[in-house]
mmCIF file of the N, C-alpha and C atoms, coordinates in Angstrom:
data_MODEL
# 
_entry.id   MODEL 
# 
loop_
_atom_site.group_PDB 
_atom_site.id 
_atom_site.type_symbol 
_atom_site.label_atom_id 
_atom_site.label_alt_id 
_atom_site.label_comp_id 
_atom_site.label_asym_id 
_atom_site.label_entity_id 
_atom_site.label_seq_id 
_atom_site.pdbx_PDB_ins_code 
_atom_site.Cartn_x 
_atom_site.Cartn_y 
_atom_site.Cartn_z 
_atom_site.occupancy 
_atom_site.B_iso_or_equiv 
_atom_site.pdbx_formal_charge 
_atom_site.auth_seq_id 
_atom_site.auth_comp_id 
_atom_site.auth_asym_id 
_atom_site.auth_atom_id 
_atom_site.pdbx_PDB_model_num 
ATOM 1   N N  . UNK A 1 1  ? 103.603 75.992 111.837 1.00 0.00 ? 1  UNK A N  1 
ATOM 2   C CA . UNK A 1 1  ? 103.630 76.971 112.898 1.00 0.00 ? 1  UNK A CA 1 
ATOM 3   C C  . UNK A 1 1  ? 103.476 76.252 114.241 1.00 0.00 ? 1  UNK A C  1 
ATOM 4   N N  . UNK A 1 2  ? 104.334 76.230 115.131 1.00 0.00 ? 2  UNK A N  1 
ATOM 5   C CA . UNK A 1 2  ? 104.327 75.762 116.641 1.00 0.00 ? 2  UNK A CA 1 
ATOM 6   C C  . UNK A 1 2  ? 102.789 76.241 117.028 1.00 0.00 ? 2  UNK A C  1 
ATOM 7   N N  . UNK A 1 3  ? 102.563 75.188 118.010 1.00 0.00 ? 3  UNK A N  1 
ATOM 8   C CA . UNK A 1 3  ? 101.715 75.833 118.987 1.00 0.00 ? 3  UNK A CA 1 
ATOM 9   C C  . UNK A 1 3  ? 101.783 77.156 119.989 1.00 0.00 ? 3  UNK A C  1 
ATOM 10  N N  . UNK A 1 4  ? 100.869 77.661 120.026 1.00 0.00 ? 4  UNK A N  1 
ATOM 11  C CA . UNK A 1 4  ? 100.811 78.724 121.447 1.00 0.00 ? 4  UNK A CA 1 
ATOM 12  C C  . UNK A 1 4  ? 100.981 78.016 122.901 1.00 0.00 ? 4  UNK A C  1 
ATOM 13  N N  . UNK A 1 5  ? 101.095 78.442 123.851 1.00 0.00 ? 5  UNK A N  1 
ATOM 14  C CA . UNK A 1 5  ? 101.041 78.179 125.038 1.00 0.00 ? 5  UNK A CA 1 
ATOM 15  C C  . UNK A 1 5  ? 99.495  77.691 125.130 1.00 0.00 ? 5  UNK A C  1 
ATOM 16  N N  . UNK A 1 6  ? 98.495  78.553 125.067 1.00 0.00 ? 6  UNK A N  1 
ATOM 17  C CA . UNK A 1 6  ? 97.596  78.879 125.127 1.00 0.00 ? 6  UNK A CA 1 
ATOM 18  C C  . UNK A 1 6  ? 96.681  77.257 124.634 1.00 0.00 ? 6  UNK A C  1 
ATOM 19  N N  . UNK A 1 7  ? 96.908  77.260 123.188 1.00 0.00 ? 7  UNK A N  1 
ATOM 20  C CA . UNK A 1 7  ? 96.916  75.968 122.549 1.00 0.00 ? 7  UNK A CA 1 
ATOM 21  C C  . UNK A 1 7  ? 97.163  74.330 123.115 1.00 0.00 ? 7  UNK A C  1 
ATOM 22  N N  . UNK A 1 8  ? 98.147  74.390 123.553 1.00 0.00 ? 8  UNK A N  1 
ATOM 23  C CA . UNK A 1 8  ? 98.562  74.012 124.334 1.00 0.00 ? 8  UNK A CA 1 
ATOM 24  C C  . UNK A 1 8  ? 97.838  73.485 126.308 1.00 0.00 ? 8  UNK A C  1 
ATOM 25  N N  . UNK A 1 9  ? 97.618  74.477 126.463 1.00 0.00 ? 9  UNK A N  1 
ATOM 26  C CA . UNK A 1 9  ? 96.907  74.079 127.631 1.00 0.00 ? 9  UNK A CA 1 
ATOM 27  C C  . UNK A 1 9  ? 95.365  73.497 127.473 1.00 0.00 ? 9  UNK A C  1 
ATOM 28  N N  . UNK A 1 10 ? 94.878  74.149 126.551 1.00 0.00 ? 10 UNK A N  1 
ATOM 29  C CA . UNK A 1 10 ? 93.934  73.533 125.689 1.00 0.00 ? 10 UNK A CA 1 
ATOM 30  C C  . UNK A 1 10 ? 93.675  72.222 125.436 1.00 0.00 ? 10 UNK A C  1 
ATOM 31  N N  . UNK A 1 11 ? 94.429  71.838 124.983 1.00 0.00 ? 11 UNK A N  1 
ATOM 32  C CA . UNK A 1 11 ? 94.314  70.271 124.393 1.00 0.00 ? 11 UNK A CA 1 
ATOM 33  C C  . UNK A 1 11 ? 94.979  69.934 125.544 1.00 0.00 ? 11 UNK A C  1 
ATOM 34  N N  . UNK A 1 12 ? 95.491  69.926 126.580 1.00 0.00 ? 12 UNK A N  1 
ATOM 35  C CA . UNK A 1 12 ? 95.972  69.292 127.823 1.00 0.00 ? 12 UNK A CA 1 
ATOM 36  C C  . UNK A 1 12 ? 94.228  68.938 128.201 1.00 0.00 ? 12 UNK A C  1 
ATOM 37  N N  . UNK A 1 13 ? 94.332  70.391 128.650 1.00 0.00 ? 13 UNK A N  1 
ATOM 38  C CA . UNK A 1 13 ? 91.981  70.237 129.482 1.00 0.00 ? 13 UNK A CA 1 
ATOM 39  C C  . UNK A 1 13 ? 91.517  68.737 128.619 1.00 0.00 ? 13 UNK A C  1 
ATOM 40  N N  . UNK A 1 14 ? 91.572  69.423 127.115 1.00 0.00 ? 14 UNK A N  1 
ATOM 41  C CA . UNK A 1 14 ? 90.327  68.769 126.823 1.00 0.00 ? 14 UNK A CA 1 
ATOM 42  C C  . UNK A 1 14 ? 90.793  66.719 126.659 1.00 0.00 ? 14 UNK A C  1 
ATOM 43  N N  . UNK A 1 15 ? 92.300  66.260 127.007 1.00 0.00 ? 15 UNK A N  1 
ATOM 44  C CA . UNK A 1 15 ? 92.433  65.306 126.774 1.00 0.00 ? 15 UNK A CA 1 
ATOM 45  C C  . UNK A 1 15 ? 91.985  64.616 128.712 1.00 0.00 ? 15 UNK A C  1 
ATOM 46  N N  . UNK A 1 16 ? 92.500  65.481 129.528 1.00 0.00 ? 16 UNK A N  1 
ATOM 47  C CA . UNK A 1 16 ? 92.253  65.547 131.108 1.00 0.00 ? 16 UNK A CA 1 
ATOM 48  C C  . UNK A 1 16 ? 90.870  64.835 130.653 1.00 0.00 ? 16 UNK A C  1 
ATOM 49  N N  . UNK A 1 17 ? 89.656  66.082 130.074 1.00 0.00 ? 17 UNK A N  1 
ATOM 50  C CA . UNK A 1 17 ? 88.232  65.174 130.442 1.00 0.00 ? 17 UNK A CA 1 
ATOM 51  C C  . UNK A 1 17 ? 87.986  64.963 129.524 1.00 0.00 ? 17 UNK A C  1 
ATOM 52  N N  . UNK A 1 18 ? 88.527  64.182 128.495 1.00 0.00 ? 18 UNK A N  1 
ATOM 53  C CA . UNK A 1 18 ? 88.220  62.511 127.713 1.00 0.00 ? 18 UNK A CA 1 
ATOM 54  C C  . UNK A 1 18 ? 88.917  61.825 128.564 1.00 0.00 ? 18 UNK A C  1 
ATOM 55  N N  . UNK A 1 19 ? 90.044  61.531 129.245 1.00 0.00 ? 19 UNK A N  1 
ATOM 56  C CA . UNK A 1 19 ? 90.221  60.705 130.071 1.00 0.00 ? 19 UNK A CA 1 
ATOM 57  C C  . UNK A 1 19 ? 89.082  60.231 131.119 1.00 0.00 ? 19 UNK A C  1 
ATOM 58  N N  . UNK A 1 20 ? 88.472  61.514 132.366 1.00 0.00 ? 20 UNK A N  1 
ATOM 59  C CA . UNK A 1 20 ? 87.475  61.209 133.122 1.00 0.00 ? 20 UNK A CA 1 
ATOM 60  C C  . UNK A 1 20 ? 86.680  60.916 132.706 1.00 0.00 ? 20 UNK A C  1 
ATOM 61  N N  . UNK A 1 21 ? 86.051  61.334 131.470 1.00 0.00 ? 21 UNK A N  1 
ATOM 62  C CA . UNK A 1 21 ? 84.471  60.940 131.422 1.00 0.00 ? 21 UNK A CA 1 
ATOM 63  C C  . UNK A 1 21 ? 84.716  59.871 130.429 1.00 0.00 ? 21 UNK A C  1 
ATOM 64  N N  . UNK A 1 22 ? 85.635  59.477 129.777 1.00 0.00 ? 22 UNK A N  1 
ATOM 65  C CA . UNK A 1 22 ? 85.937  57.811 129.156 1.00 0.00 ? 22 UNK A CA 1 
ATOM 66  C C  . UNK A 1 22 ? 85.905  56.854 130.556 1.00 0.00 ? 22 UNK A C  1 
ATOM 67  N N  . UNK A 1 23 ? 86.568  57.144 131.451 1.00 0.00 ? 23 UNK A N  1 
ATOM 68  C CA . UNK A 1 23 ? 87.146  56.455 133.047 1.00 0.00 ? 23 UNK A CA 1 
ATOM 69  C C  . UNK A 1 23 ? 85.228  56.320 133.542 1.00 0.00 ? 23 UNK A C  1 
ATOM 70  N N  . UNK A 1 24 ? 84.718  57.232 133.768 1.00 0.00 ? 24 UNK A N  1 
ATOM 71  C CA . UNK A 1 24 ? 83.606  57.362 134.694 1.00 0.00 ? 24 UNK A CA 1 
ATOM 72  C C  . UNK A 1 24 ? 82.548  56.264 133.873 1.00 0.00 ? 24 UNK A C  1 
ATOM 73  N N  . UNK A 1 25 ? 82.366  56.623 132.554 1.00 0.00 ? 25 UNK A N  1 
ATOM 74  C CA . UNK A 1 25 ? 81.449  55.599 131.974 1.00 0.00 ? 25 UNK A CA 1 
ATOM 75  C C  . UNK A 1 25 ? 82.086  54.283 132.064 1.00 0.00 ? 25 UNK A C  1 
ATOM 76  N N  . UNK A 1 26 ? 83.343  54.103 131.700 1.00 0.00 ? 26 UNK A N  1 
ATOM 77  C CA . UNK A 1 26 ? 83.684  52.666 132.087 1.00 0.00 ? 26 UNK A CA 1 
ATOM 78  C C  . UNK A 1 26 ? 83.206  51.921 133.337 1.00 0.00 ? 26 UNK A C  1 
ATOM 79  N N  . UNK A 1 27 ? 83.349  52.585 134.163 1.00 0.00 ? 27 UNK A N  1 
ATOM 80  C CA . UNK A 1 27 ? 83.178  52.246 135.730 1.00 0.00 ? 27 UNK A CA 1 
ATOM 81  C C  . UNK A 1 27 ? 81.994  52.045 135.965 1.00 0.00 ? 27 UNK A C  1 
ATOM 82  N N  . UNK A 1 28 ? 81.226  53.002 135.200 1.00 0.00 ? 28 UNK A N  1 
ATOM 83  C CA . UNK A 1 28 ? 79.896  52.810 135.587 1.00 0.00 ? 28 UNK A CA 1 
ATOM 84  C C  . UNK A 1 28 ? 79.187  51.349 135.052 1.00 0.00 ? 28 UNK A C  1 
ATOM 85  N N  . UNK A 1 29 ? 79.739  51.035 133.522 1.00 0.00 ? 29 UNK A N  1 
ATOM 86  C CA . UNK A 1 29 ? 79.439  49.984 132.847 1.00 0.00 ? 29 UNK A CA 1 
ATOM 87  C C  . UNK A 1 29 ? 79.348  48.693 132.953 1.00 0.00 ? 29 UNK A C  1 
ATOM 88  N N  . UNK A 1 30 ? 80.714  48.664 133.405 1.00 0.00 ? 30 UNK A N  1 
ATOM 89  C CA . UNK A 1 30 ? 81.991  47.714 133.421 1.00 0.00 ? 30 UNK A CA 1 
ATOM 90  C C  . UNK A 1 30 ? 82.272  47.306 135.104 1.00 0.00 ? 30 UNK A C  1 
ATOM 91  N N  . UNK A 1 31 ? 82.392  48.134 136.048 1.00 0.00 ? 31 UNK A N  1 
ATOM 92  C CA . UNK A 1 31 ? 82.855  48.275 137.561 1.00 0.00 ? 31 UNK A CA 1 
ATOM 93  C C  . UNK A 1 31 ? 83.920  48.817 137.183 1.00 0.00 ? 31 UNK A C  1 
ATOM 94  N N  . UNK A 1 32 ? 84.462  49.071 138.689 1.00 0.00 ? 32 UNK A N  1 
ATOM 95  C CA . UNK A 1 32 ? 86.023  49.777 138.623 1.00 0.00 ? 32 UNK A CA 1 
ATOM 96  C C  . UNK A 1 32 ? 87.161  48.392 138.359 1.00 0.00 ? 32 UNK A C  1 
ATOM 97  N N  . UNK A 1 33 ? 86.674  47.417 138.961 1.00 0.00 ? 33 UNK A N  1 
ATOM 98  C CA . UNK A 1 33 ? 87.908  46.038 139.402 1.00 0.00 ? 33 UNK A CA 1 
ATOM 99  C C  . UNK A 1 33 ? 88.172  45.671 137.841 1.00 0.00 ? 33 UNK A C  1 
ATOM 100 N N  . UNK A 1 34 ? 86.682  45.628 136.863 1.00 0.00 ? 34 UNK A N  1 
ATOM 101 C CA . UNK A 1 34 ? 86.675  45.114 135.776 1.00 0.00 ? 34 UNK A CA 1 
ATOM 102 C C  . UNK A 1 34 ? 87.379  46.215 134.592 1.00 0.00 ? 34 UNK A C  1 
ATOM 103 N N  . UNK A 1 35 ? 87.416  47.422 134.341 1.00 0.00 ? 35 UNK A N  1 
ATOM 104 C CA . UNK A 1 35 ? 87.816  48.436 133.573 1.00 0.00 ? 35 UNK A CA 1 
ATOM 105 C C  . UNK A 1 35 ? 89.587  48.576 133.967 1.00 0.00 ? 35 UNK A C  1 
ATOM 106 N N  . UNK A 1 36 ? 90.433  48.109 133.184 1.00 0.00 ? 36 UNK A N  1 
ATOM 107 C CA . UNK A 1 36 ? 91.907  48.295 133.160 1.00 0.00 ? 36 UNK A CA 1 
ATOM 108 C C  . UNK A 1 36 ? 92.237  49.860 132.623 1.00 0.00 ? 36 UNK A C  1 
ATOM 109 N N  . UNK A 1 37 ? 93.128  50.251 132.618 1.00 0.00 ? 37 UNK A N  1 
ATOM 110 C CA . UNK A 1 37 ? 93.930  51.253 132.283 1.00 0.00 ? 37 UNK A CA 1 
ATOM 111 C C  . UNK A 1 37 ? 93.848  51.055 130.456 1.00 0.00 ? 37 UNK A C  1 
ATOM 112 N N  . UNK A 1 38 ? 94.478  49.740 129.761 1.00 0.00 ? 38 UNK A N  1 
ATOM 113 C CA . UNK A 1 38 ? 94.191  49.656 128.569 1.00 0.00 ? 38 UNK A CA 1 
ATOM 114 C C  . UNK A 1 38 ? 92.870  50.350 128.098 1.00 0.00 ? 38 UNK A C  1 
ATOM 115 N N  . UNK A 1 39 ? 91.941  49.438 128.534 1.00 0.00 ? 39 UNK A N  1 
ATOM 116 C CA . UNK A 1 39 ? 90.544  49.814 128.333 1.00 0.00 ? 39 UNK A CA 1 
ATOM 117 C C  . UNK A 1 39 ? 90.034  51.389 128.441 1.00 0.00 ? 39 UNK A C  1 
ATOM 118 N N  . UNK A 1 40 ? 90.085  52.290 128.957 1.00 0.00 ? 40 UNK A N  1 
ATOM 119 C CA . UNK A 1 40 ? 90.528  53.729 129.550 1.00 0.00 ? 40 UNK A CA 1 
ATOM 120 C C  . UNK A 1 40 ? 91.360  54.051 128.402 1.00 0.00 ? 40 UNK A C  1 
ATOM 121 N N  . UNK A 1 41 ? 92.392  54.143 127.948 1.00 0.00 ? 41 UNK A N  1 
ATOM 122 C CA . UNK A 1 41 ? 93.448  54.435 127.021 1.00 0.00 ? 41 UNK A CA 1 
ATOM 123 C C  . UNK A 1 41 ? 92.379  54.196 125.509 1.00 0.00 ? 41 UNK A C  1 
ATOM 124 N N  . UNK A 1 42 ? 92.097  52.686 125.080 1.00 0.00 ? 42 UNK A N  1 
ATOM 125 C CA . UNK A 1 42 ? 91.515  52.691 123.779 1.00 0.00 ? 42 UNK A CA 1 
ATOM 126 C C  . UNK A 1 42 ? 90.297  53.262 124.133 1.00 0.00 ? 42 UNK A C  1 
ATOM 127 N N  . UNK A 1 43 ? 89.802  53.192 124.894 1.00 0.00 ? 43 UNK A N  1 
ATOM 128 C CA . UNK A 1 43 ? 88.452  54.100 124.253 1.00 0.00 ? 43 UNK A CA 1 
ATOM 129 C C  . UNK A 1 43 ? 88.550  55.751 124.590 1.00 0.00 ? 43 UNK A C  1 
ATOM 130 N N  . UNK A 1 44 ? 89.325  55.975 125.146 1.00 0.00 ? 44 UNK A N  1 
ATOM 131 C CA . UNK A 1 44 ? 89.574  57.962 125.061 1.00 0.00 ? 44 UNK A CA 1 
ATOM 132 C C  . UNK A 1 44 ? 90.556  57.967 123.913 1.00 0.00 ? 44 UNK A C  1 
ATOM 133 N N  . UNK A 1 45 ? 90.718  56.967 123.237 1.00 0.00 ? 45 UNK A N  1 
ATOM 134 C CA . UNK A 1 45 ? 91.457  57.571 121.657 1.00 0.00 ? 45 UNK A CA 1 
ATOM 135 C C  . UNK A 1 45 ? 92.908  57.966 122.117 1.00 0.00 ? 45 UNK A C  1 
ATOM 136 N N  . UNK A 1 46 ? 93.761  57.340 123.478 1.00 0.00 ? 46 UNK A N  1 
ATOM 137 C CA . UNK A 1 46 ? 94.922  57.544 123.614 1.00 0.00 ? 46 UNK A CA 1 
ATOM 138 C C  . UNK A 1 46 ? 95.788  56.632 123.544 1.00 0.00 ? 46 UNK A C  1 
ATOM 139 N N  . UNK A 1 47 ? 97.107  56.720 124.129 1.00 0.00 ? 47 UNK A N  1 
ATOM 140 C CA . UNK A 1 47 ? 97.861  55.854 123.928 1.00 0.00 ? 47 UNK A CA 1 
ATOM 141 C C  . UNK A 1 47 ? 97.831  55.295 125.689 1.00 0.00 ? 47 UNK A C  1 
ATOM 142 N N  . UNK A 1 48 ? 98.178  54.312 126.476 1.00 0.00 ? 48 UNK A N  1 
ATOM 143 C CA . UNK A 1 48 ? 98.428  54.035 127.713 1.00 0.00 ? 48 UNK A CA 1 
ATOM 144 C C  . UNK A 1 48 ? 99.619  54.889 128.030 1.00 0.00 ? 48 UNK A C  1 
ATOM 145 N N  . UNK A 1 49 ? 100.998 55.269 127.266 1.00 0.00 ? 49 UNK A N  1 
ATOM 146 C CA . UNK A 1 49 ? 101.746 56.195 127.742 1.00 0.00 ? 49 UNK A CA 1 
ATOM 147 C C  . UNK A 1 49 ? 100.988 57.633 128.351 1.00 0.00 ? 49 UNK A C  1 
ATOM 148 N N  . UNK A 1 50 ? 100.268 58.199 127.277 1.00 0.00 ? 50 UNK A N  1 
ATOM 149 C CA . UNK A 1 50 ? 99.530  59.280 127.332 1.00 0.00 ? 50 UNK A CA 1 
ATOM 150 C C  . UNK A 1 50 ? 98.740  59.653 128.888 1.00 0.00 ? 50 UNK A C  1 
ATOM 151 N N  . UNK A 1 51 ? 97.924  58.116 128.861 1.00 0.00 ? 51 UNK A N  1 
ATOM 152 C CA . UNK A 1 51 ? 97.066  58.593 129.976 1.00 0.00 ? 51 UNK A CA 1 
ATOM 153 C C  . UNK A 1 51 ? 97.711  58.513 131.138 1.00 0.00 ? 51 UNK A C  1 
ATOM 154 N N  . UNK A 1 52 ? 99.402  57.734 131.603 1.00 0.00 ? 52 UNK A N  1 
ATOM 155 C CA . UNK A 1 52 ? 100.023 57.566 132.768 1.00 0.00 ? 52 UNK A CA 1 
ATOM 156 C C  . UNK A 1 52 ? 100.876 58.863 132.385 1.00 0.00 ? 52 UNK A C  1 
ATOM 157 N N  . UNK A 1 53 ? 100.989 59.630 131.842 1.00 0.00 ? 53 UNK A N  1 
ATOM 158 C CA . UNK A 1 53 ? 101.308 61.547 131.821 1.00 0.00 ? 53 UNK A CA 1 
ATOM 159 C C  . UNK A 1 53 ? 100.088 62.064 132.388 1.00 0.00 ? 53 UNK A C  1 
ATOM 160 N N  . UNK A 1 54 ? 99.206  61.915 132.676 1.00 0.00 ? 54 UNK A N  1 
ATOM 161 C CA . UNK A 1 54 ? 97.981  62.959 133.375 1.00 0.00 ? 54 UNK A CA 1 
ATOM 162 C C  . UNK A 1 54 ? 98.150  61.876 134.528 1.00 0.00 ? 54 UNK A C  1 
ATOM 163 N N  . UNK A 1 55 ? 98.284  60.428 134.561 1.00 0.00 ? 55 UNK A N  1 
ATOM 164 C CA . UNK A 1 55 ? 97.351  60.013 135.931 1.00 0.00 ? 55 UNK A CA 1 
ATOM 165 C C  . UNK A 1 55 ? 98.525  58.713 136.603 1.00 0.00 ? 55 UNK A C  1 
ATOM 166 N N  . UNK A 1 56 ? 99.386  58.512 137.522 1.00 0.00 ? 56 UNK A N  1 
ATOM 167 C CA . UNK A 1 56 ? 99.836  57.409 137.681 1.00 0.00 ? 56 UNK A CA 1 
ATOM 168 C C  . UNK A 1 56 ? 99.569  55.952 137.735 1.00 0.00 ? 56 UNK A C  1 
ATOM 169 N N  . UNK A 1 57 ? 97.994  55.772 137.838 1.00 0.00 ? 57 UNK A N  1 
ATOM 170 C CA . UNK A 1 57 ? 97.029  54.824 138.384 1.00 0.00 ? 57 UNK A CA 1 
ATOM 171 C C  . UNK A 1 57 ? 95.342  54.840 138.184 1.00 0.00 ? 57 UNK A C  1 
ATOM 172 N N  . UNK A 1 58 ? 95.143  54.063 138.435 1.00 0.00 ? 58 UNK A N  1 
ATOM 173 C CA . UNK A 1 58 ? 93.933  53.831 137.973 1.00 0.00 ? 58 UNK A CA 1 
ATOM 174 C C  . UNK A 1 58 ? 93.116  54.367 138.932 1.00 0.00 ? 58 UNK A C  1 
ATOM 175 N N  . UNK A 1 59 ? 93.724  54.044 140.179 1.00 0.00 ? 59 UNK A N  1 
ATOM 176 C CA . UNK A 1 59 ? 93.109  54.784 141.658 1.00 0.00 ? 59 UNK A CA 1 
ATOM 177 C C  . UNK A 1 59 ? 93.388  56.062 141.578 1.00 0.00 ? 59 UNK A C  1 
ATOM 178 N N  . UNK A 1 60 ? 94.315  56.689 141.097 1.00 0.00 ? 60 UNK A N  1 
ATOM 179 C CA . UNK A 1 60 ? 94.429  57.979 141.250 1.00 0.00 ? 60 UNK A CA 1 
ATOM 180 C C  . UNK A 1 60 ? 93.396  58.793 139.854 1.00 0.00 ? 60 UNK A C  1 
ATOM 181 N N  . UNK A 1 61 ? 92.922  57.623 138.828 1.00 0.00 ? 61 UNK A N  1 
ATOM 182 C CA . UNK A 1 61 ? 91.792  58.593 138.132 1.00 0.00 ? 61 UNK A CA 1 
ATOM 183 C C  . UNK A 1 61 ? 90.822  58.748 139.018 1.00 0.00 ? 61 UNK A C  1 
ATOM 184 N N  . UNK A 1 62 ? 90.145  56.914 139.315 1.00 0.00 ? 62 UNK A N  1 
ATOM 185 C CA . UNK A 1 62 ? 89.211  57.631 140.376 1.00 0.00 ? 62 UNK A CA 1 
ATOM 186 C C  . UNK A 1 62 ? 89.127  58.302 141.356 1.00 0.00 ? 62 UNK A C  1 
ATOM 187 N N  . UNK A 1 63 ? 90.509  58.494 142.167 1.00 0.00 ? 63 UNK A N  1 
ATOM 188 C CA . UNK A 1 63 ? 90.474  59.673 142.677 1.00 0.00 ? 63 UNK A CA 1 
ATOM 189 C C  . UNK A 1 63 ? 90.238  61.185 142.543 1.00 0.00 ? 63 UNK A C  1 
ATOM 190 N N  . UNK A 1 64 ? 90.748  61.514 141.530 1.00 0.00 ? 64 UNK A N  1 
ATOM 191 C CA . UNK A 1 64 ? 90.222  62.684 140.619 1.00 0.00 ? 64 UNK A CA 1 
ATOM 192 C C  . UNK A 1 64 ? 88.562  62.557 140.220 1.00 0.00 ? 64 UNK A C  1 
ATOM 193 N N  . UNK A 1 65 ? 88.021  61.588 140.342 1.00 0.00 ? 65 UNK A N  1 
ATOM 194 C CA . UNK A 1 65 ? 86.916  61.459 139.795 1.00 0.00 ? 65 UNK A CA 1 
ATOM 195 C C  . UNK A 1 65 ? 85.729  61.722 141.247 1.00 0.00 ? 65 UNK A C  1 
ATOM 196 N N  . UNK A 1 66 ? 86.352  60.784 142.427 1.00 0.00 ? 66 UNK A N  1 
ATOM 197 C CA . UNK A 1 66 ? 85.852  61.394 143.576 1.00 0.00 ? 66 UNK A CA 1 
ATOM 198 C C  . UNK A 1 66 ? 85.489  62.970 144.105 1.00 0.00 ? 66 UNK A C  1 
ATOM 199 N N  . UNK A 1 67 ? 87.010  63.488 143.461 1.00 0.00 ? 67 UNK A N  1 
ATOM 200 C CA . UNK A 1 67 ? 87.164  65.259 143.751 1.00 0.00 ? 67 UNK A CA 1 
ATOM 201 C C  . UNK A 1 67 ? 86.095  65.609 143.634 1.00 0.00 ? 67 UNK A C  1 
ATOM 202 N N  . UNK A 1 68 ? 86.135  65.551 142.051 1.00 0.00 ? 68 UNK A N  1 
ATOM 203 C CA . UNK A 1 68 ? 85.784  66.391 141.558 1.00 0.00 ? 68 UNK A CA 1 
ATOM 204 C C  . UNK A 1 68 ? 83.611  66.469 141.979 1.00 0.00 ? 68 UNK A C  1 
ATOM 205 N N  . UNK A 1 69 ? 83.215  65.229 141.885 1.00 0.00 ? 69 UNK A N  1 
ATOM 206 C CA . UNK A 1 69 ? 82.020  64.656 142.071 1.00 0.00 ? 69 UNK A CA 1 
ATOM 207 C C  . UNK A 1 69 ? 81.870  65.700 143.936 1.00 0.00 ? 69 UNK A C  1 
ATOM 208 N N  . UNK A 1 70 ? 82.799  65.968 144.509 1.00 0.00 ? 70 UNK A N  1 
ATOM 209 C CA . UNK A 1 70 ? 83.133  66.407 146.075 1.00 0.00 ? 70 UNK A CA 1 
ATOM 210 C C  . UNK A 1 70 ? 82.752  67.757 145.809 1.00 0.00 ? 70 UNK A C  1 
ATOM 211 N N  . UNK A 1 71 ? 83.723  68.689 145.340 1.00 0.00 ? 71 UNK A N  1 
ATOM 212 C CA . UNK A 1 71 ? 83.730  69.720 144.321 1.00 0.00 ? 71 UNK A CA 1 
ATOM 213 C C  . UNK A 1 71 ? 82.473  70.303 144.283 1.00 0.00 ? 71 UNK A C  1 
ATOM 214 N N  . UNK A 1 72 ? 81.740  69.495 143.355 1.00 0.00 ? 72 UNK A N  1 
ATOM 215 C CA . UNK A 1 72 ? 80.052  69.943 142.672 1.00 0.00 ? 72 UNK A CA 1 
ATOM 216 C C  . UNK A 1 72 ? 78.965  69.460 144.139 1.00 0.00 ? 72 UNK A C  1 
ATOM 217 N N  . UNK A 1 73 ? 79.515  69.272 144.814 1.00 0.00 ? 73 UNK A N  1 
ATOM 218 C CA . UNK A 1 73 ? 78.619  68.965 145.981 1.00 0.00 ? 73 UNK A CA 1 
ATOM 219 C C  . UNK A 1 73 ? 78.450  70.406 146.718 1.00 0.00 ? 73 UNK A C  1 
ATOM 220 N N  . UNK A 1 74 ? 80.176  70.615 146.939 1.00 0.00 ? 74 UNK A N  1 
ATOM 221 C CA . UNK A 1 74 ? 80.176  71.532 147.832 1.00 0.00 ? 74 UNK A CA 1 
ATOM 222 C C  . UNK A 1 74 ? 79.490  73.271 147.139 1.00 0.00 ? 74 UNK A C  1 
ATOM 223 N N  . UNK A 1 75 ? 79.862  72.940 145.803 1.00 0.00 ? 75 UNK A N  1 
ATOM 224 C CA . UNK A 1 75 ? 79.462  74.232 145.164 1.00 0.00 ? 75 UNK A CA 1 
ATOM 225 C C  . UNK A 1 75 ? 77.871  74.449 145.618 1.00 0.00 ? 75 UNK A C  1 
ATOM 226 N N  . UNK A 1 76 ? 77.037  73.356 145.234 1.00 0.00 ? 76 UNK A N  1 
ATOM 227 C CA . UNK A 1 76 ? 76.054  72.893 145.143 1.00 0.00 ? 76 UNK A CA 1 
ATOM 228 C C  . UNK A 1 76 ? 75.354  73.739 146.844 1.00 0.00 ? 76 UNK A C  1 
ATOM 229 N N  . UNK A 1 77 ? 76.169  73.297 147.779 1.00 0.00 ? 77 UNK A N  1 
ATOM 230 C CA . UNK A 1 77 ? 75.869  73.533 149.077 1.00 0.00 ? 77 UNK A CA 1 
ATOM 231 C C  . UNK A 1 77 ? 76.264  74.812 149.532 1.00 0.00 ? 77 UNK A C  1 
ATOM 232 N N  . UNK A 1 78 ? 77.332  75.162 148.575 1.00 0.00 ? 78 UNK A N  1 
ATOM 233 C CA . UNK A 1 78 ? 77.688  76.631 148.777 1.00 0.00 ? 78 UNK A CA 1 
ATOM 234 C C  . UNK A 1 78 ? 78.617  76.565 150.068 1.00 0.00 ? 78 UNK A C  1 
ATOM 235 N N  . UNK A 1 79 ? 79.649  75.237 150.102 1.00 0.00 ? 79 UNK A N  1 
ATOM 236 C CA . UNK A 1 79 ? 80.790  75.590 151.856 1.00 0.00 ? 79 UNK A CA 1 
ATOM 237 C C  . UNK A 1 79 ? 82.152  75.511 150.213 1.00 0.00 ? 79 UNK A C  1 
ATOM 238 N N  . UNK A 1 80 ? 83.012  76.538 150.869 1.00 0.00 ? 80 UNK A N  1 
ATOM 239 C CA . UNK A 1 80 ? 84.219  76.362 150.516 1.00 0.00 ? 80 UNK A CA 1 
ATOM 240 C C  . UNK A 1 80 ? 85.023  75.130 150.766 1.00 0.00 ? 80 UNK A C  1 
ATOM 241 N N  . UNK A 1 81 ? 85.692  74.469 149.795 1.00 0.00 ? 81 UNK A N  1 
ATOM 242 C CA . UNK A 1 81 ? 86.425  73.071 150.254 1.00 0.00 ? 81 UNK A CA 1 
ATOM 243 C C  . UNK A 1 81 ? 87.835  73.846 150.885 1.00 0.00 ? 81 UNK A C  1 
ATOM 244 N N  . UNK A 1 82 ? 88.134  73.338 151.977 1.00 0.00 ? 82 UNK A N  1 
ATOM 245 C CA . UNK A 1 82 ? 89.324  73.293 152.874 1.00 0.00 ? 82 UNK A CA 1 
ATOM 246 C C  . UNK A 1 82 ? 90.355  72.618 152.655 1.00 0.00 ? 82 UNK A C  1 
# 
């Protein structure tokens, strides 16, 4: 039986944050200069194709990773992000 849509977006999310929070502990571990894209890929259980379909770059995870860390600030403070 095919997937749902629904299904589908699902396992998109939940591969999105095994990517970040595989990415964030690396960084934290490892540094950012020292943690490759490989490294990121085998330990979130993906393929390197996989994770350059959610992210072009390595800067652009941590960019997402900045956001989002931005995000929980502002919630936190209660200002709408602009």
């Amino acid at each position: 039986m095919p997937r749902t849509p629904a299904e589908n977006d699902r396992i998109r999310r939940e591969t999105m944050e095994r990517i970040l929070a595989t990415s964030l502990r690396l960084f934290c571990e490892k540094g950012y200069y020292a943690t490759s894209i490989e490294d990121i890929a085998k330990q979130a259980q993906i393929s390197k194709g996989l994770l350059y379909h959610y992210f072009r770059s390595k800067e652009e995870v941590l960019s997402a990773l900045v956001d989002r860390r931005i995000d929980d600030v502002l919630v936190v403070m209660k200002i709408p992000r602009s």
